[in-house]
Structures are given as structure tokens and as C-alpha cells.
N, C-alpha and C positions, 0 to 999 in steps of 0.2 A: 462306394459311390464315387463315379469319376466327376471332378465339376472341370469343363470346359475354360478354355482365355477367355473367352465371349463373358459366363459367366463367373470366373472371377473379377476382371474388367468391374463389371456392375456390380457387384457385391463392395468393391473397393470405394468406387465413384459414390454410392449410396452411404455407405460407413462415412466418407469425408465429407459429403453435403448434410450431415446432420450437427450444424455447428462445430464443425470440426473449423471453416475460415475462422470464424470469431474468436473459437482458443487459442489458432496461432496468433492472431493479430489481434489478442484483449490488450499487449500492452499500447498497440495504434488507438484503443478505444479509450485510453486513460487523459484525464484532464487535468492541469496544472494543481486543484485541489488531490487528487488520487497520489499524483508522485509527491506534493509536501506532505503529505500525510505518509504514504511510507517512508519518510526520507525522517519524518519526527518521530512513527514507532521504530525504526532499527535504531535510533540516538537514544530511544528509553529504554530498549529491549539487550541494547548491548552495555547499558550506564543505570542497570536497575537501582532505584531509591536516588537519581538526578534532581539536583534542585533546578525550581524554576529558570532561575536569571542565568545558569549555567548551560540549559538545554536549548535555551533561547540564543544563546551564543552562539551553543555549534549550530543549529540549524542556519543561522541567517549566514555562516562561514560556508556553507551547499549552496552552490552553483542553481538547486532549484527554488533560491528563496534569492536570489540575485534581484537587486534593487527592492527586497520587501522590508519589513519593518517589524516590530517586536508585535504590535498588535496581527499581523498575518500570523506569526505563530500564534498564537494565543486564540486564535480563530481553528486554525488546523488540530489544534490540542482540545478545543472544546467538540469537535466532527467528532475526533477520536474515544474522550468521554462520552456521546452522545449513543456514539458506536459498540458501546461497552468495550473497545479495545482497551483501553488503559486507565486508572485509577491516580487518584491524587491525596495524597496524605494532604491534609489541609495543615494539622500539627507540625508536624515536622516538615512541611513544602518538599515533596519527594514526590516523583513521580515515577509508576512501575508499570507494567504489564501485566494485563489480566492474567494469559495464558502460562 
């Protein structure tokens, strides 16, 4: 079967209109909670078993936590718990990734 430019053309245009904008441009659709939040799991995921007052650190040291404060982390780290992304030793103040 030969398919036509006419009919690739559409087959393309059809493939891209089906959320394909929104996958290039989910990170346009991310809001200052989305980026502290991944900016707080790659700080756990790369420093697995980090104590709190430590992670707290480097986070408020990113550029995406600029002018915030320990309780904004501590708000982004509770999304994240809520999220099931990452766990919290209560015992040892450790904190890991689920995954």
C-alpha cells in the first residue's frame, strides 16, 4: 500500500494534535511548587538517608527556593510525603526515596 504526502501530512498533524503540544511544553505547565519539589527529590535521591537540617540547607542554597525559608521546604517535603515519593525515618531523621 502506497500512502500519499497529502496523506502522510495528516497522519502526522493528527499524531501531534493528540497532546503531543502539552508533552513538549509540560515543563511551561510546571509551577514554582512542581520545580521545589523536584529540586527537594534529586537533593534526597542523590544524598539517600539525608538528615533534615542538612537537606534543608542545600535546598534553600537552589536558585528555586531564592528568598524562601526553611518552613517552604518543610511544606515541599510534606507534597512529597503526601505524594508517596519519599519517606522519612522519624528515628534516625533520614530521609530516602521511595523508588
Amino acid at each position: 500500500m502506497k500512502i500519499t504526502r497529502h496523506q502522510l501530512r495528516k497522519i502526522i498533524k493528527e499524531a501531534m494534535g493528540h497532546g503531543f503540544y502539552e508533552f513538549r511544553h509540560q515543563e511551561d505547565q510546571k509551577d514554582l511548587e512542581d520545580y521545589r519539589a523536584d529540586v527537594v527529590f534529586e537533593i534526597i535521591e542523590a544524598n539517600q538517608g539525608i538528615s533534615g537540617p542538612e537537606l534543608v540547607s542545600i535546598a534553600l542554597r537552589n536558585s528555586v527556593f531564592g528568598g524562601a525559608q526553611a518552613k517552604d521546604v518543610h511544606e515541599t517535603l510534606d507534597m512529597l510525603l503526601d505524594y508517596g515519593d519519599v519517606r522519612f525515618n522519624h528515628e534516625e531523621d533520614q530521609w530516602s526515596t521511595v523508588r
